[in-house]
C-alpha positions as CSV (number, residue, x, y, z in Angstrom):
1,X,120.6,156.5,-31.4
2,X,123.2,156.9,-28.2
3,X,124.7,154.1,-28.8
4,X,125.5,154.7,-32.7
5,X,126.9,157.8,-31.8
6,X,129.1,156.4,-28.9
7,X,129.7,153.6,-31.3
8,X,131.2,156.4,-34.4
9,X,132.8,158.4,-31.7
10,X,134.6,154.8,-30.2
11,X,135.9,154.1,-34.1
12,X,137.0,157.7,-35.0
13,X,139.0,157.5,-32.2
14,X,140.5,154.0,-32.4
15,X,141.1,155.2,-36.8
16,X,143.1,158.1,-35.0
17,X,145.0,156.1,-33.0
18,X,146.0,153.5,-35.3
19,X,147.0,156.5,-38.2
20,X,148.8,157.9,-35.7
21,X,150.5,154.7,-34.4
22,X,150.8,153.7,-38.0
23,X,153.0,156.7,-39.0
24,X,155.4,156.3,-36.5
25,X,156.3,152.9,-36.8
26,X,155.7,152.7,-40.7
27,X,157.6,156.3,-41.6
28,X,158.8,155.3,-44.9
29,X,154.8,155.3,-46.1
30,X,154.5,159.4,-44.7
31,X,157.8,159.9,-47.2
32,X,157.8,160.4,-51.0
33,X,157.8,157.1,-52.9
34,X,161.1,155.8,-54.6
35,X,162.4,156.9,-57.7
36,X,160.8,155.4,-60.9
37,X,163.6,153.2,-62.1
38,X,163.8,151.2,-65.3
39,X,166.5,148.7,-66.2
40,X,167.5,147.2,-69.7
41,X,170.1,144.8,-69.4
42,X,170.2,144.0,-72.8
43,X,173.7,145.3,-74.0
44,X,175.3,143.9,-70.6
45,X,178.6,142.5,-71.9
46,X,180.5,140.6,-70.9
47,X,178.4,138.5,-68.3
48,X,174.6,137.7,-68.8
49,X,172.9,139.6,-65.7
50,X,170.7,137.8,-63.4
51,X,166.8,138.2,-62.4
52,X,168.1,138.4,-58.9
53,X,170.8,141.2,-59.6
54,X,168.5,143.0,-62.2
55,X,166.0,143.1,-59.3
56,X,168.6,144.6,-56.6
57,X,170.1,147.4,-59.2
58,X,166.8,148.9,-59.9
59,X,166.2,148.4,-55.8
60,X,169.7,149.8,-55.2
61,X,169.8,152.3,-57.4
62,X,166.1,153.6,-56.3
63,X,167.1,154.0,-52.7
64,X,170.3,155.6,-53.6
65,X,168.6,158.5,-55.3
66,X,166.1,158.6,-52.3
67,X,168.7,159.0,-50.2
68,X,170.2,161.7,-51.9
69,X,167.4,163.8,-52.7
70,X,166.8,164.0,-49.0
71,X,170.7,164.6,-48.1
72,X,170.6,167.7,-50.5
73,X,167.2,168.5,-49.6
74,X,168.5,168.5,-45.7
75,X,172.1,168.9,-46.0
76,X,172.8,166.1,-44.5
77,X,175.4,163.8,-46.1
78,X,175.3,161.2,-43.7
79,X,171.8,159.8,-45.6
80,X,174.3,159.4,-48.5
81,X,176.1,156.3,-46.5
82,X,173.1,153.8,-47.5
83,X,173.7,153.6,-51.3
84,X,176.7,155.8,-51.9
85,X,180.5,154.5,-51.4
86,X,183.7,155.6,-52.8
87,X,184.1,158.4,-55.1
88,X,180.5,159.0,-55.2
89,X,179.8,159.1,-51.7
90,X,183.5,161.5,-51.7
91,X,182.1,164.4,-54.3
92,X,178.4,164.4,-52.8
93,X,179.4,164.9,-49.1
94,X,181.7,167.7,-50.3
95,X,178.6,169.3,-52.2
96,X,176.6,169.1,-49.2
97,X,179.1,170.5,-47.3
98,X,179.4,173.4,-49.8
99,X,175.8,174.0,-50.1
100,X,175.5,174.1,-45.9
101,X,178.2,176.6,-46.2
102,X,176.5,178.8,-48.4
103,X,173.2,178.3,-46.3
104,X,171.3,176.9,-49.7
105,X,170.0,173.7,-50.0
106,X,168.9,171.3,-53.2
107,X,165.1,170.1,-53.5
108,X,165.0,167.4,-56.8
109,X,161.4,166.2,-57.8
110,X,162.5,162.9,-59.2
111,X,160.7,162.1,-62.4
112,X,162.7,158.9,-63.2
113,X,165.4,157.1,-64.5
114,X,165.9,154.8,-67.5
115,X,169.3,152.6,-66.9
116,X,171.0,150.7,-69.6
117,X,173.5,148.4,-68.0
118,X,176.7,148.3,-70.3
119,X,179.2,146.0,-68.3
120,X,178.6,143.7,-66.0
121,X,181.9,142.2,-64.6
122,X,183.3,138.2,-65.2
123,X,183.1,138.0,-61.2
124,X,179.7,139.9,-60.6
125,X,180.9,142.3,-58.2
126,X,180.6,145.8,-60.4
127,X,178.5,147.0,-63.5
128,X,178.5,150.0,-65.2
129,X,175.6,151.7,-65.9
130,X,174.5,154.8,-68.3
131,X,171.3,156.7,-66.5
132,X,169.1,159.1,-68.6
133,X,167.3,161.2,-65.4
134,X,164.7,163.3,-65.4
135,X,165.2,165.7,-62.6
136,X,163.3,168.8,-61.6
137,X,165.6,171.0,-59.5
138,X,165.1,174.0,-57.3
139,X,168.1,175.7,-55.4
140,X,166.8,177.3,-52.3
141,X,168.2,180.2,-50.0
142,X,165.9,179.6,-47.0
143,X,162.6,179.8,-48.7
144,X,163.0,181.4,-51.9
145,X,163.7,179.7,-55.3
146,X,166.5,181.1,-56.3
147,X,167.1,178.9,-59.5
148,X,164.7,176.2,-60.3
149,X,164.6,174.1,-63.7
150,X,163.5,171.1,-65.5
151,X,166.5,169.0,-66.5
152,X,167.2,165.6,-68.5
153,X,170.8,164.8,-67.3
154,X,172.8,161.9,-68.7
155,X,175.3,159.9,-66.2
156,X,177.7,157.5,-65.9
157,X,177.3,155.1,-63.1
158,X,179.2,152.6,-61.5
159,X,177.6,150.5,-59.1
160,X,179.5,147.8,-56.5
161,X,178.6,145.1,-54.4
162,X,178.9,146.6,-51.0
163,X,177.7,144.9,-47.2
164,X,174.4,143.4,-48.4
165,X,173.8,145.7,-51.2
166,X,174.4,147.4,-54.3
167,X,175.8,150.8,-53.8
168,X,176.9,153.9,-56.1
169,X,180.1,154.0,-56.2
170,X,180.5,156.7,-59.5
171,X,177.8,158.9,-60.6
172,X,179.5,161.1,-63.3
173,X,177.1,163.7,-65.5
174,X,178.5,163.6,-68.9
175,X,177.0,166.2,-71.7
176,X,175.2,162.9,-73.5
177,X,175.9,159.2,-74.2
């Protein structure tokens, strides 16, 4: 009887330990899964688009909105440098900046995306995408809502080969496709 409670003690401890351990070096499991993102590449003109590239857009493009939601969530727009370049990377920073100015911050609940890729470039190096998000938003001032809403927003994305990735290099919201 001693021993099986020595022995219970001895592995609650040891399960402890090893959650413990487990979420420090394994952080990305303690964090909200990646955006649900679905790619047809059917209309992709004028260059047929790859298993391999299909695979890394919807990859890409996941991270990328991971990414942001925490820089707006955080106001921190240096979590934008992992899948945001150019243009893109330009006008989100600036928001962020705003935002921290006006000592409000951005929490999205990402509910998914469904791509249609619409070029893919002769060389392979950019295609343009058209996103159809659903987003729930919440503005925050400290910690009171002070807007919140359910929103199907409709962009415009161009994404680039960039380092050993895909990045978002325009993400325009357009009224509809």
């Amino acid at each position: 009887m001693i021993k099986t409670s020595i022995f219970r003690r001895c592995t609650r401890a040891l399960l402890l330990l090893w959650a413990s351990w487990a979420a420090f070096v394994f952080p990305v499991l303690a964090d909200d899964p990646a955006p649900k993102v679905q790619l047809s590449i059917s209309g992709a003109t004028p260059r047929e688009v790859e298993d391999t590239t299909e695979k890394a857009i919807v990859r890409d493009y996941s991270a990328a909105w991971a990414a942001l939601t925490k820089a707006l969530a955080g106001n921190r727009a240096g979590a934008l440098e992992a899948g945001f370049t150019g243009a893109a990377h330009d006008e989100l920073a600036a928001r962020i900046e705003q935002q921290a100015k006006n000592g409000v911050r951005t929490q999205i609940t990402d509910r998914g995306h469904n791509l249609e890729a619409v070029i893919y470039t002769p060389e392979g190096s950019a295609m343009q995408l058209h996103d159809t998000a659903q987003l729930d938003i919440q503005v925050l001032d400290g910690g009171n809502v002070i807007h919140s809403e359910h929103a199907t927003v409709h962009y415009v994305v161009l994404m680039t080969v960039a380092e050993d990735r895909w990045k978002v290099r325009l993400l325009q919201a357009v009224p509809g496709f």
